[in-house]
KOLROKE-189952 format. One line per 2 residues: number of its first residue (from 1); their letters; for each residue x, y, z of N, C-alpha, C, O. Coordinates in Angstrom, 2 decimals, m for minus. Layout:
% residues N
NUM	a	X/Y/Z/X/Y/Z/X/Y/Z/X/Y/Z  ...
This chain:
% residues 71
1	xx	19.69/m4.50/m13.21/19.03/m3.33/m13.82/19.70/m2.05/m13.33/19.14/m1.15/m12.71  20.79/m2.08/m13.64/21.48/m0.36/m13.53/21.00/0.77/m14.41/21.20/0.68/m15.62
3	xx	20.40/1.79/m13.94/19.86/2.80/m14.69/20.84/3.82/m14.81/21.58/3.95/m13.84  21.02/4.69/m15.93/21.72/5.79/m16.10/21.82/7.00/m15.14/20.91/7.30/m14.37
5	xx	23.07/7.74/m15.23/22.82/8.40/m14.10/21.80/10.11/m14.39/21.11/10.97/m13.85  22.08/9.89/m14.98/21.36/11.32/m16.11/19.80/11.02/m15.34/19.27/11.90/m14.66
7	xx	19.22/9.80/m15.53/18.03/9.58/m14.81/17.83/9.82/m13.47/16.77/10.19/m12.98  19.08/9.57/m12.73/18.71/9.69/m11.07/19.06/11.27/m11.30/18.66/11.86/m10.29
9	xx	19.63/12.13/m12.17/19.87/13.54/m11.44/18.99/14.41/m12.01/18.87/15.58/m11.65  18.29/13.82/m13.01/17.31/14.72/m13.51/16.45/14.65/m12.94/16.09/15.70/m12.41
11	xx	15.74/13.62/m12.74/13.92/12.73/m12.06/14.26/13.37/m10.47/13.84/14.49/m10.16  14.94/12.67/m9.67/14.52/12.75/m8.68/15.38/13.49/m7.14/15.00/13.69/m5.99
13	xx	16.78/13.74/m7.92/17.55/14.34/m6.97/17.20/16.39/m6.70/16.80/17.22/m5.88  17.75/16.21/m8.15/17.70/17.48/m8.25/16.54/18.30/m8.17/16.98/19.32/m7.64
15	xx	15.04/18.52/m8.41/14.24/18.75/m8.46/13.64/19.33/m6.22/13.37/20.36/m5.59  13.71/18.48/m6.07/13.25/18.88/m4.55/14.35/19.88/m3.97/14.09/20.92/m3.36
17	xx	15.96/19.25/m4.35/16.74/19.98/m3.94/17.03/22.11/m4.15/17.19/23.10/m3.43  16.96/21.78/m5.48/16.74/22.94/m6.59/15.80/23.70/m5.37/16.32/24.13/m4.34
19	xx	14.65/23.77/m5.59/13.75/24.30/m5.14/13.89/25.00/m4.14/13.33/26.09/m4.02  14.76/24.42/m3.17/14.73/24.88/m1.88/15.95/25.25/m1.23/16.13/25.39/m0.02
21	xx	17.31/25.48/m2.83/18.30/25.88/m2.49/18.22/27.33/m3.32/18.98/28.28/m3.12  16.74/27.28/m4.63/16.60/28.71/m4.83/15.98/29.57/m3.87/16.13/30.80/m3.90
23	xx	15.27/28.96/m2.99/14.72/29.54/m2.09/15.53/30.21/m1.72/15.58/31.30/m2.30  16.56/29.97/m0.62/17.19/30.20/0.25/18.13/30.98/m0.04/18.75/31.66/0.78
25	xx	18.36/30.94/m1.51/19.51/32.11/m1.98/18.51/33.06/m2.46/19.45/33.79/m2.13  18.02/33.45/m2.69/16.39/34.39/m3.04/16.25/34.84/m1.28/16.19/36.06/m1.08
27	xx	16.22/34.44/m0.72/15.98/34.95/0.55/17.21/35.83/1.55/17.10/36.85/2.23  18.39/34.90/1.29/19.60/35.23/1.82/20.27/36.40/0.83/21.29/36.93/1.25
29	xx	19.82/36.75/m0.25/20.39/37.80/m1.34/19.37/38.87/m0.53/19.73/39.72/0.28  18.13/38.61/m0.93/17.38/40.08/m0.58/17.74/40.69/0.56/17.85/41.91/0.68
31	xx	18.02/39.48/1.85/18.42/40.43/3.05/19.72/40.62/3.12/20.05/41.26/4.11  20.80/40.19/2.23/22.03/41.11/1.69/21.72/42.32/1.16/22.06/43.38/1.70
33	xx	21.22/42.28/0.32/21.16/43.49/m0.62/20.44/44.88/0.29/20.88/46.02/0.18  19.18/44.49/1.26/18.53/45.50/1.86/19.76/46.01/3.27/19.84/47.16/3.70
35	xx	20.45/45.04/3.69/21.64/44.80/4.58/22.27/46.19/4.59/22.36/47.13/5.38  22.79/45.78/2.95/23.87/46.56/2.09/22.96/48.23/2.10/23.41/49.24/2.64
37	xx	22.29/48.18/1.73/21.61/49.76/1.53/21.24/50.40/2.99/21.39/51.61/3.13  20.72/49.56/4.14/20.43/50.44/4.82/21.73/50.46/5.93/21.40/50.78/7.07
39	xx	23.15/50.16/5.71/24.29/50.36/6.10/24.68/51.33/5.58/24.81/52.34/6.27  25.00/51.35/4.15/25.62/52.27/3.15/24.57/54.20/3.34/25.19/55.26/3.30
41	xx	23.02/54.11/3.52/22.39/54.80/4.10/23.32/55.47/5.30/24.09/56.43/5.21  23.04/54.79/6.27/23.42/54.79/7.81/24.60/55.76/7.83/24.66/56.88/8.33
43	xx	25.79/54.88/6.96/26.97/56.06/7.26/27.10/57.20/6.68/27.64/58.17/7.21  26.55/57.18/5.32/26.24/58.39/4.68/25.37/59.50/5.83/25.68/60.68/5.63
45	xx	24.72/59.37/6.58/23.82/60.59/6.59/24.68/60.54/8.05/24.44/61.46/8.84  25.60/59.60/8.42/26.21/59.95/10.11/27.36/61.36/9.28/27.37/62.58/9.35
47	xx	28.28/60.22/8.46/29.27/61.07/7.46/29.15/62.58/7.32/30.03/63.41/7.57  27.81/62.83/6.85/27.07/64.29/6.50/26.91/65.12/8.00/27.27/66.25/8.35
49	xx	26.40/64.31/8.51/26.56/64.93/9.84/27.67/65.48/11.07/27.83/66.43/11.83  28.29/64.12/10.68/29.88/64.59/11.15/30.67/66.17/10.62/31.40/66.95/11.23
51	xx	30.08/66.17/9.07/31.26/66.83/8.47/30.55/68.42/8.81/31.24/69.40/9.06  29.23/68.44/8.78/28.66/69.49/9.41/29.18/70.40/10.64/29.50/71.58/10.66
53	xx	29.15/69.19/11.92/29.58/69.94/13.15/30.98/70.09/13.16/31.56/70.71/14.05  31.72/69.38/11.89/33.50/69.58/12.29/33.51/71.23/10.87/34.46/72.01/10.71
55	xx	32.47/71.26/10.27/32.92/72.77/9.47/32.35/73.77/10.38/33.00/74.81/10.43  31.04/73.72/11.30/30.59/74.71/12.08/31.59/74.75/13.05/31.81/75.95/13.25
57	xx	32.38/74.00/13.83/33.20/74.24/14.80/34.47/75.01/14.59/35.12/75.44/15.54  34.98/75.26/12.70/36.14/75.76/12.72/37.50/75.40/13.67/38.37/76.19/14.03
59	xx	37.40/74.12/13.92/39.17/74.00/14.94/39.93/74.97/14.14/39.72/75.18/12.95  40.90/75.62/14.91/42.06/76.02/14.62/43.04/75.05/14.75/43.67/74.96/15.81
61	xx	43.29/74.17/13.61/44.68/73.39/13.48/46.11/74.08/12.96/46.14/74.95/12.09  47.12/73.61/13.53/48.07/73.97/13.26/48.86/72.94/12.35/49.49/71.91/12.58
63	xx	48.57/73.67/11.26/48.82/72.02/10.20/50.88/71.73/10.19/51.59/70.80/9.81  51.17/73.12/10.84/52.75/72.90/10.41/53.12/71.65/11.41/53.86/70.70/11.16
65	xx	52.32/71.98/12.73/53.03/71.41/13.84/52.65/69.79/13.37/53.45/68.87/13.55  51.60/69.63/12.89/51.19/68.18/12.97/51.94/67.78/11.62/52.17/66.57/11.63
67	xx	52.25/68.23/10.81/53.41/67.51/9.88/54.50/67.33/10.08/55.05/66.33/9.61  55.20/68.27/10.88/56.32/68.03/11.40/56.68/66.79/12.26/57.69/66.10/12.11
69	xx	55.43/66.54/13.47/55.45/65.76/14.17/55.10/64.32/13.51/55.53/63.28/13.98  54.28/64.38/12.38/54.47/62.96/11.53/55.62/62.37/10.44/55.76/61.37/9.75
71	x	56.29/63.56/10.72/57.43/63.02/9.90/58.71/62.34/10.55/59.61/61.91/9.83
């Protein structure tokens, strides 16, 4: 009595498996995705901040000398 295989992957493999491999990608996405935003957050408002104290500070660079020296 060999049964088709269509029967073992429909009935009884797939079904428990399914379930608990949507889980886990449903779970492992959301804490990607929240991951992703409160990183992308993070450097943005450091970024903003950075660029703040480097325009209030005015360095005086000497842009000739530092091209010269990278060339």
């Amino acid at each position: 009595m060999n049964r088709p295989l269509t029967y073992v992957t429909d009935k009884s493999i797939i079904p428990s498996m399914a379930d608990s491999v949507i889980m886990y990608e449903i779970v492992s996405g959301t804490f990607l995705i929240l991951g992703s935003i409160l990183i992308t957050i993070r450097y943005k408002y450091r970024a903003q901040r950075q660029a703040k104290v480097f325009l209030n500070s005015k360095p005086k660079i000497d842009w000739m000398k530092i091209t010269s020296k990278t060339r």
